[in-house]
C-alpha positions as CSV (number, residue, x, y, z in Angstrom):
1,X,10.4,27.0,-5.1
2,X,13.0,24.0,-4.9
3,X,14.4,25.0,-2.1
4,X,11.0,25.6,-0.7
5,X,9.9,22.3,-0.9
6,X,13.3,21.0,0.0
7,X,13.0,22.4,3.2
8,X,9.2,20.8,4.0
9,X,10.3,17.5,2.0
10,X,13.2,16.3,4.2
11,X,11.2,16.7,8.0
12,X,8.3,15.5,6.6
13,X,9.8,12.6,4.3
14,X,11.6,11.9,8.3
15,X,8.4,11.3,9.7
16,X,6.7,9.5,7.3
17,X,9.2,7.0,8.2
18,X,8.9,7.1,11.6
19,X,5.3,6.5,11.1
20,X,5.6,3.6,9.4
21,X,8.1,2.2,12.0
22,X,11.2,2.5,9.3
23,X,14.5,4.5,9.9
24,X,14.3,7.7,9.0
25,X,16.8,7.4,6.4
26,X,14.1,5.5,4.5
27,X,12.1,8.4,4.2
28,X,14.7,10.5,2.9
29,X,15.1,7.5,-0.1
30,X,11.1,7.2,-0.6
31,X,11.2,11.3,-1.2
32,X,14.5,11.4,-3.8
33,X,14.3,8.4,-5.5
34,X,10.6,8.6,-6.8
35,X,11.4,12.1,-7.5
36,X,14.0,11.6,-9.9
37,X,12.0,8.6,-11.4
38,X,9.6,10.7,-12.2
39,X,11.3,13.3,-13.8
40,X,12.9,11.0,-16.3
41,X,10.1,8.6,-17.3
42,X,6.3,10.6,-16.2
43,X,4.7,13.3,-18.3
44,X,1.8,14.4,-15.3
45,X,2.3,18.3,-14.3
46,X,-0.1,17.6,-12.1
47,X,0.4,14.3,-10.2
48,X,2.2,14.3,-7.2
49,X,4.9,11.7,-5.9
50,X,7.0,10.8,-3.3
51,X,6.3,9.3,0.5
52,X,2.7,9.7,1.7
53,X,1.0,9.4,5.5
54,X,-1.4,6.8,3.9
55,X,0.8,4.1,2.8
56,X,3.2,4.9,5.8
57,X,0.3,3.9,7.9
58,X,-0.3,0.6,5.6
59,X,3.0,-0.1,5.5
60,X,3.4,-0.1,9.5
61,X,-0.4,-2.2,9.3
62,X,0.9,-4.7,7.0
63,X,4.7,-5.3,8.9
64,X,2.5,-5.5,11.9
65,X,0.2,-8.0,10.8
66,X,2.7,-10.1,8.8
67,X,5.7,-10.1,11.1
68,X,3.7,-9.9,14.6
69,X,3.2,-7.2,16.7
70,X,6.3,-8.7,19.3
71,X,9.1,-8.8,16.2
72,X,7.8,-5.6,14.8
73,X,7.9,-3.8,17.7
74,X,11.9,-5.0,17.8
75,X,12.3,-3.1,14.9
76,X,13.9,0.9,16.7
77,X,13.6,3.2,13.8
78,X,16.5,5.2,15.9
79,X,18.4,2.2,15.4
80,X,18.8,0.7,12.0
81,X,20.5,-2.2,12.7
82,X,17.6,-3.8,14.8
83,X,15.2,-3.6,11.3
84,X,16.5,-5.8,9.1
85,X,13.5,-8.1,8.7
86,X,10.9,-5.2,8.7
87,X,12.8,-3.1,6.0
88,X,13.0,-6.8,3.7
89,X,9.7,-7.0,4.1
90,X,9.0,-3.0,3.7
91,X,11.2,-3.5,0.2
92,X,8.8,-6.5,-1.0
93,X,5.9,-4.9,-0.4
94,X,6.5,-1.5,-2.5
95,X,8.0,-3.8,-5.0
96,X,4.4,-5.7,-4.9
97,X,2.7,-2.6,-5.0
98,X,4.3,-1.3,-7.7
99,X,4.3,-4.2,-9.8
100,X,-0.1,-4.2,-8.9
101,X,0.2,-0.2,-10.2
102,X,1.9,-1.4,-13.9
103,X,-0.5,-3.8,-13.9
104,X,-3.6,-1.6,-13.1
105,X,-2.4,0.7,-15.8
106,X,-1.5,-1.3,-18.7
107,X,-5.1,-2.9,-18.6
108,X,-6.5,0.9,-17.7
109,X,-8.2,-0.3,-14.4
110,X,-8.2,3.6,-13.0
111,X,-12.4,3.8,-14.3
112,X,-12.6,1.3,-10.9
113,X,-12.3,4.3,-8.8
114,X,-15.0,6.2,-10.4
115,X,-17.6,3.2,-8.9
116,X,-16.4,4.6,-5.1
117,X,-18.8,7.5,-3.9
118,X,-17.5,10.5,-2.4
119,X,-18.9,9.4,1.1
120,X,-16.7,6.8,1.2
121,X,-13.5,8.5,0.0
122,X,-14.3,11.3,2.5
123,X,-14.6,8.4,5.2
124,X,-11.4,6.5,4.5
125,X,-9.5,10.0,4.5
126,X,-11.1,11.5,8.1
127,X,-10.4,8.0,9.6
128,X,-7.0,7.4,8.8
129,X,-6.2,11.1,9.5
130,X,-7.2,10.2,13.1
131,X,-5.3,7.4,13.3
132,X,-2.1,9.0,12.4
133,X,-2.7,11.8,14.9
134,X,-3.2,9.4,17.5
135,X,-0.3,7.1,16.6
136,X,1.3,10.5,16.6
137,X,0.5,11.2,20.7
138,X,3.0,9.1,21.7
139,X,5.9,10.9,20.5
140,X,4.0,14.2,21.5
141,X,2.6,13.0,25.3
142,X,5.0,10.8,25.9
143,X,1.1,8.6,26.2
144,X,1.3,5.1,24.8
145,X,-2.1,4.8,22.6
146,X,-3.1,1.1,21.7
């Protein structure tokens, strides 16, 4: 089964970078290094870790929105040495998020999510699966999508 998931891990872990306008090498990091993390420090059997579409497509939203769509778009995820700015600000915002996460859990703010209806939840899933397959058509089509 490890080398199962191995084999789907490193391709998809690839273009959950690219989605989020990062070299790909990034992706490989976000899938190994939250794995062995977890390993040593999290109990859950049944909690799964490790680079998701969702925050790629925040993480691409926020560098957008932050550093400009002009000096974002600079940033070739084929070429790592034009990204600098975008990964600094990629690192600050999962160390951000992470420090929000410790926080959440010490003071047990999880119950929050039991005040969001299914509706909702359901909503915010089919909408950002749409975005990512259209963000996804220009790699495809060769079609630039706004």
């Amino acid at each position: 089964s490890g080398l199962t998931v191995g084999c789907m891990l490193v391709p998809q872990s690839m273009a959950y970078a690219l989605l989020a306008g990062m070299p790909m090498i990034y992706g490989l990091y976000s899938s190994f290094v939250p794995l062995v993390l977890y390993a040593g420090l999290a109990t859950s059997r049944v909690q799964a870790v490790g680079p998701v579409a969702m925050d790629a497509m925040m993480t691409a939203s926020v560098a957008n929105n932050i550093l400009g769509t002009e000096r974002a778009a600079q940033c070739d995820p084929l070429k790592p040495e034009t990204c600098g700015e975008y990964i600094a600000l990629a690192v600050v915002l999962a160390f951000f998020t992470g420090l929000l996460q410790v926080a959440f859990g010490t003071f047990h703010l999880g119950v929050l999510v039991n005040f969001l209806s299914h509706s909702v939840m359901s909503g915010f899933t089919s909408a950002a699966a749409l975005v990512i397959g259209l963000s996804q058509c220009k790699y495809l089509l060769g079609v630039d999508v706004p």
